[in-house]
TORROMI-939316 format. One record per atom (N, C-alpha, C, CB): residue number from 1; atom name; x, y, z. Coordinates in steps of 0.02 Angstrom, whole numbers. Glycine has a CB too. Layout:
N
NUM;CA;X;Y;Z
...
***
This chain:
83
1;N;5268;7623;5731
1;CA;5242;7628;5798
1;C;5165;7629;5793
1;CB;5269;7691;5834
2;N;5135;7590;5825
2;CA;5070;7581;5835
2;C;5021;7604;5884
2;CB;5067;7532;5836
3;N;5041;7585;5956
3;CA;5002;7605;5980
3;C;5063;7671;6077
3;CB;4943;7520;5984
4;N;5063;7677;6100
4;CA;5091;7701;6151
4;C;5052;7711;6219
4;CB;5116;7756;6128
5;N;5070;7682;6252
5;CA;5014;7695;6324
5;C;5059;7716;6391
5;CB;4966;7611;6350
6;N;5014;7788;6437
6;CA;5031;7802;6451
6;C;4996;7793;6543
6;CB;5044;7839;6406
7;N;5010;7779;6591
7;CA;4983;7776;6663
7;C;5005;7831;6701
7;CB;5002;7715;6701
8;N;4965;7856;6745
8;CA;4995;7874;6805
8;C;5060;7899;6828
8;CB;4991;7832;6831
9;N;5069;7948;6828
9;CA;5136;7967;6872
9;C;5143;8024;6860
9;CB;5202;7934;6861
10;N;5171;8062;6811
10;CA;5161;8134;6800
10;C;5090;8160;6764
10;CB;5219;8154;6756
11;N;5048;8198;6763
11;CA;5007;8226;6754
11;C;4989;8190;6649
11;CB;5033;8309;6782
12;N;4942;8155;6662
12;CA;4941;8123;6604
12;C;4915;8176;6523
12;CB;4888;8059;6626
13;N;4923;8233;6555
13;CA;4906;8271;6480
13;C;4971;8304;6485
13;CB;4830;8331;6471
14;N;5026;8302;6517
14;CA;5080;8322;6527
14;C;5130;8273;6458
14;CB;5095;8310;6612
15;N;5090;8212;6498
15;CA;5133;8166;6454
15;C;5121;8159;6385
15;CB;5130;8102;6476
16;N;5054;8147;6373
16;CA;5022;8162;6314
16;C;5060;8202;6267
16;CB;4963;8192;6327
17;N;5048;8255;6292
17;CA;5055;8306;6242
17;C;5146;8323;6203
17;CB;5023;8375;6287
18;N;5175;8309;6297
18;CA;5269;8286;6265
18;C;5259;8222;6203
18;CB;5336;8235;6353
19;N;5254;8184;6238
19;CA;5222;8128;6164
19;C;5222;8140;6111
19;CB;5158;8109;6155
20;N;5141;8171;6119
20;CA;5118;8168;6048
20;C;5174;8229;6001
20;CB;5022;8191;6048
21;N;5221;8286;6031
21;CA;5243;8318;6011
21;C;5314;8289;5978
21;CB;5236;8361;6053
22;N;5331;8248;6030
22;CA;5389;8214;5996
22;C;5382;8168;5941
22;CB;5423;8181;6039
23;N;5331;8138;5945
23;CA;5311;8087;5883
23;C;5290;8137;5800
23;CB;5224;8036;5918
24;N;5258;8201;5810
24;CA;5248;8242;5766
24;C;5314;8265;5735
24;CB;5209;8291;5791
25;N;5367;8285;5764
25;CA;5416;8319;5771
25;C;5467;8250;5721
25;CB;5431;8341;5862
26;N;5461;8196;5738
26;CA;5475;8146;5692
26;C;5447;8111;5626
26;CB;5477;8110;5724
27;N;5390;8146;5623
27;CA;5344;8130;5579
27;C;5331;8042;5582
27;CB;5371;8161;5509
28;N;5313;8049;5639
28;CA;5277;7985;5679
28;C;5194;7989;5682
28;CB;5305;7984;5764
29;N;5169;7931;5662
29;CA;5102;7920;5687
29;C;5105;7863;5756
29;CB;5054;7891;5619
30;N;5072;7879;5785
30;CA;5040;7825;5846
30;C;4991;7837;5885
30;CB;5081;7808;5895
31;N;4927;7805;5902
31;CA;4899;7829;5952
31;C;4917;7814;6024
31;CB;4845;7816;5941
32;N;4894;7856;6051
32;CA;4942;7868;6139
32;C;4850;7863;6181
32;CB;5007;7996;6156
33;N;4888;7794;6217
33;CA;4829;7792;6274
33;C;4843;7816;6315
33;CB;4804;7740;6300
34;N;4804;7825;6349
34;CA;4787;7835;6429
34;C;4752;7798;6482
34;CB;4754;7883;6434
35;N;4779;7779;6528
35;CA;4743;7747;6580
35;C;4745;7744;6639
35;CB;4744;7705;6575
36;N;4701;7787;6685
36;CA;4686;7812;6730
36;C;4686;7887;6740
36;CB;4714;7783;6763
37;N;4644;7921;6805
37;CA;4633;7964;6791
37;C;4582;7988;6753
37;CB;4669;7972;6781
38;N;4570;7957;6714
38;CA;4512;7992;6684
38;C;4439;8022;6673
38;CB;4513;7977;6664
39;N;4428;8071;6689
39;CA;4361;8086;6717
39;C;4323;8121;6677
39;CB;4361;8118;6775
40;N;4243;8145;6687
40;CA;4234;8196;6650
40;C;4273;8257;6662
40;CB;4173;8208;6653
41;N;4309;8284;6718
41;CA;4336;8348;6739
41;C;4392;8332;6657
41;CB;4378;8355;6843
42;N;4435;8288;6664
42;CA;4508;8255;6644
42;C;4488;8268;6583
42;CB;4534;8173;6664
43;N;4450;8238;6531
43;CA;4446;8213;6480
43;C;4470;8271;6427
43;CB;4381;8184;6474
44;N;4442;8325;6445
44;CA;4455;8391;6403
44;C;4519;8385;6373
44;CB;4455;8459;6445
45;N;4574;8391;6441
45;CA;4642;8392;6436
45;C;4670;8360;6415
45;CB;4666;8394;6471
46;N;4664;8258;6415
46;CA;4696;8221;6372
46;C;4683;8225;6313
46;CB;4694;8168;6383
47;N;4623;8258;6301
47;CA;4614;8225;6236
47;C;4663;8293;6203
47;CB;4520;8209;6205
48;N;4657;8352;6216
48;CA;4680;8406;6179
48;C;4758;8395;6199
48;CB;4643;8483;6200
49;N;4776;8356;6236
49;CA;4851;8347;6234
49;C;4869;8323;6185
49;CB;4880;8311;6277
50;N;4818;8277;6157
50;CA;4860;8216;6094
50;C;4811;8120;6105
50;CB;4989;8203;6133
51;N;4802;8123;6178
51;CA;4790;8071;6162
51;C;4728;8038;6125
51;CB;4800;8052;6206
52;N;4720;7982;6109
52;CA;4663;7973;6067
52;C;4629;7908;6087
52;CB;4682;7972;5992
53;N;4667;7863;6140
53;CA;4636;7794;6179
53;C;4631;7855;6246
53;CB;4704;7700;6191
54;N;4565;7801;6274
54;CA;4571;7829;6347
54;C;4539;7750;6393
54;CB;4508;7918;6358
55;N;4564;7741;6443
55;CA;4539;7697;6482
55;C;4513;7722;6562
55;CB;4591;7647;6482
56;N;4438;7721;6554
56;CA;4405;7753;6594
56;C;4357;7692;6643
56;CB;4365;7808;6548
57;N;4390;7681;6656
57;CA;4359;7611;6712
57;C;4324;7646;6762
57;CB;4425;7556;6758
58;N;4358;7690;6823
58;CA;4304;7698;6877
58;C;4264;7754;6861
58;CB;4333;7708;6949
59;N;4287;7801;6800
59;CA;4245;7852;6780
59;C;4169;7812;6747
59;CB;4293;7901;6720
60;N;4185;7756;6744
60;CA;4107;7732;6705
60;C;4078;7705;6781
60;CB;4113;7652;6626
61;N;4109;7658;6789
61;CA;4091;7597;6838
61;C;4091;7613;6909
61;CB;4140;7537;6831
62;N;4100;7678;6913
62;CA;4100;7700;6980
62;C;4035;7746;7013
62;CB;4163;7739;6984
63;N;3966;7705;6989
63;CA;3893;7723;6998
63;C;3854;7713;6931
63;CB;3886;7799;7021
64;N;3830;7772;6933
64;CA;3778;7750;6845
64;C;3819;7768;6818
64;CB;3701;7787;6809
65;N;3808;7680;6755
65;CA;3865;7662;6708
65;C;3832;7707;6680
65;CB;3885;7591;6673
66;N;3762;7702;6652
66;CA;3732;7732;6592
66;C;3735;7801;6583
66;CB;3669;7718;6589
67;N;3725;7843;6657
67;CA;3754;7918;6665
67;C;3833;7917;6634
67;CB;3755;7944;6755
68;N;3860;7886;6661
68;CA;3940;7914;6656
68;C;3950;7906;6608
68;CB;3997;7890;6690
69;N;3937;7860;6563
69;CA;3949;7811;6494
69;C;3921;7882;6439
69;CB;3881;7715;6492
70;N;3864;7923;6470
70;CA;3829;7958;6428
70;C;3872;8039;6455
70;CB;3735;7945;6441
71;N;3880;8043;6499
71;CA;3940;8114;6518
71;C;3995;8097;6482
71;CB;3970;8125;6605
72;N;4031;8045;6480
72;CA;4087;8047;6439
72;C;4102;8053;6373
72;CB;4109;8010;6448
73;N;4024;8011;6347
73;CA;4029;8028;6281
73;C;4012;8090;6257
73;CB;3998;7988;6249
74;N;3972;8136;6294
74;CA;3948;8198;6282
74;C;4013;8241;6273
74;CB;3899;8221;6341
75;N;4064;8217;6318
75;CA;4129;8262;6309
75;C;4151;8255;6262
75;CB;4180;8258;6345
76;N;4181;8185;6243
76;CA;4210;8180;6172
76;C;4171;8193;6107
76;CB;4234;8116;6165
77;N;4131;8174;6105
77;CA;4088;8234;6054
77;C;4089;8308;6067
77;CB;4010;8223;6056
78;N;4063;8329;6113
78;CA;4088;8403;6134
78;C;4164;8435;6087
78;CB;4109;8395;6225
79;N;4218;8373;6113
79;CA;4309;8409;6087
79;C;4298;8386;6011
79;CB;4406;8358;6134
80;N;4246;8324;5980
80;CA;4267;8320;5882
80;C;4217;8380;5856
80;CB;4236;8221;5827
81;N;4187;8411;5894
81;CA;4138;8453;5859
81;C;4196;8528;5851
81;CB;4052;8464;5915
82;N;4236;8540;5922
82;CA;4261;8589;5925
82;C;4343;8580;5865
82;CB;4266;8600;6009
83;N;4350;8508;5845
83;CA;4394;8521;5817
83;C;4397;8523;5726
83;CB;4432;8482;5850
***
């Protein structure tokens, strides 16, 4: 298993994290996207669910790219420092 992607519908660190738990639990690797939803508020949560893709379209493109582009990455650096 390679890659797993996950959209919209139940709470996407919900899903994540069932995921990534069941894939551990099998001694599975895969990375688990995400797409949509994703914000600076969001990001915390997917990522500490499990996932490790994120697709952040209106979180960038939805005003300053270069702000958002630079908030988002501030987060995910923020969660590899904490881990």
């Amino acid at each position: 298993m390679k890659n797993l992607s996950l959209r919209m519908g139940i709470p996407e660190d919900a899903a994540a994290k069932r995921l990534r738990k069941m894939l551990n639990d099998r001694g599975l690797t895969a990375d688990i996207q995400v797409d949509g939803g994703i914000s600076a508020k969001t990001i915390d949560q997917v990522l500490e669910a499990g996932a490790n893709i994120l697709v952040a379209g209106s979180a960038v493109f939805g005003g300053d790219i270069l702000e958002n582009t630079k908030a988002l990455t501030k987060k995910i650096e923020e969660f590899r420092n904490r881990q």
